[in-house]
Residue, then its C-alpha position, 0 to 999 in steps of 0.5 A: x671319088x672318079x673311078x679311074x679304072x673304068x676310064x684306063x680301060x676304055x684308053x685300053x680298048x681304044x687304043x689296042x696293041x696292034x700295028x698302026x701306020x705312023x701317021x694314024x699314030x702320030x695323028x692320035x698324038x697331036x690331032x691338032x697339027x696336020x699329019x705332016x707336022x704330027x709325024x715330025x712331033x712323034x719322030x722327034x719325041x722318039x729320037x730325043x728319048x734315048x731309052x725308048x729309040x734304042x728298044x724301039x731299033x732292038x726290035x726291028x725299028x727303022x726311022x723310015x718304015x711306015x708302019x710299027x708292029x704289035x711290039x713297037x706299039x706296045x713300047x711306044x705306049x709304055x714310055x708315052x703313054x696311050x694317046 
Protein backbone atom coordinates (compact mmCIF):
# COMPACT_ATOMS: atom_id res chain seq x y z
CA UNK A 1 0.00 0.00 0.00
CA UNK A 2 1.50 3.81 -1.12
CA UNK A 3 1.61 6.09 1.67
CA UNK A 4 -0.21 9.18 -0.14
CA UNK A 5 0.22 11.25 2.69
CA UNK A 6 4.15 11.46 2.28
CA UNK A 7 3.57 12.21 -1.49
CA UNK A 8 0.52 15.09 -0.80
CA UNK A 9 3.04 16.80 1.57
CA UNK A 10 5.89 16.96 -0.46
CA UNK A 11 2.92 18.64 -3.62
CA UNK A 12 2.31 20.97 -0.40
CA UNK A 13 5.77 21.97 0.27
CA UNK A 14 6.41 22.41 -3.60
CA UNK A 15 3.74 24.20 -4.27
CA UNK A 16 3.40 26.70 -1.26
CA UNK A 17 0.80 29.50 -0.89
CA UNK A 18 2.40 32.38 -1.95
CA UNK A 19 1.98 34.67 -4.86
CA UNK A 20 3.02 33.50 -8.44
CA UNK A 21 3.39 35.53 -11.69
CA UNK A 22 0.64 34.05 -13.98
CA UNK A 23 3.11 32.71 -16.23
CA UNK A 24 5.29 30.71 -13.74
CA UNK A 25 1.64 29.38 -12.66
CA UNK A 26 0.38 28.49 -15.74
CA UNK A 27 3.71 27.06 -16.83
CA UNK A 28 3.36 24.40 -13.77
CA UNK A 29 0.11 23.49 -15.27
CA UNK A 30 1.18 22.62 -18.66
CA UNK A 31 5.04 22.40 -18.73
CA UNK A 32 4.63 21.18 -22.24
CA UNK A 33 3.01 24.09 -23.97
CA UNK A 34 5.04 27.47 -24.52
CA UNK A 35 4.39 30.04 -21.69
CA UNK A 36 2.03 31.99 -24.13
CA UNK A 37 -0.19 28.78 -25.11
CA UNK A 38 -0.10 27.76 -20.96
CA UNK A 39 -1.27 31.20 -19.63
CA UNK A 40 -4.27 30.96 -22.51
CA UNK A 41 -4.93 27.31 -21.06
CA UNK A 42 -5.09 28.84 -17.23
CA UNK A 43 -7.11 31.97 -18.25
CA UNK A 44 -9.28 29.67 -20.24
CA UNK A 45 -9.64 27.07 -17.40
CA UNK A 46 -10.56 29.99 -14.90
CA UNK A 47 -13.00 31.87 -16.97
CA UNK A 48 -15.05 28.40 -18.00
CA UNK A 49 -15.27 27.54 -13.97
CA UNK A 50 -18.28 29.78 -13.19
CA UNK A 51 -17.66 29.23 -9.49
CA UNK A 52 -14.14 29.51 -9.27
CA UNK A 53 -13.77 33.07 -11.54
CA UNK A 54 -16.44 34.57 -9.39
CA UNK A 55 -14.46 33.96 -5.96
CA UNK A 56 -11.27 34.73 -7.73
CA UNK A 57 -12.92 38.59 -8.80
CA UNK A 58 -14.42 38.48 -4.79
CA UNK A 59 -11.02 38.74 -3.89
CA UNK A 60 -9.34 41.42 -6.14
CA UNK A 61 -8.98 39.51 -9.30
CA UNK A 62 -8.46 41.15 -12.71
CA UNK A 63 -8.31 39.19 -15.91
CA UNK A 64 -5.01 41.35 -16.87
CA UNK A 65 -3.17 41.51 -13.70
CA UNK A 66 0.04 39.57 -13.59
CA UNK A 67 0.83 38.56 -10.56
CA UNK A 68 -2.04 36.51 -8.14
CA UNK A 69 -2.05 36.96 -4.17
CA UNK A 70 -1.48 34.57 -1.43
CA UNK A 71 -5.57 34.16 -1.48
CA UNK A 72 -6.23 33.63 -5.38
CA UNK A 73 -3.59 31.12 -5.12
CA UNK A 74 -4.84 29.16 -2.41
CA UNK A 75 -8.39 29.10 -4.35
CA UNK A 76 -7.08 28.39 -7.74
CA UNK A 77 -5.70 25.17 -5.89
CA UNK A 78 -8.82 24.36 -4.15
CA UNK A 79 -10.83 24.08 -7.57
CA UNK A 80 -7.59 22.81 -9.72
CA UNK A 81 -5.63 21.41 -7.55
CA UNK A 82 -1.95 21.81 -6.85
CA UNK A 83 -0.12 21.61 -10.28
Amino acid sequence: MRDTSISEEKIEKEWEIHPYYRRELAMAYAPELTPEAAVNRLTKWLKQNATLFKELQEYGYRPNQRVFTPVQVETIFRYLGRP
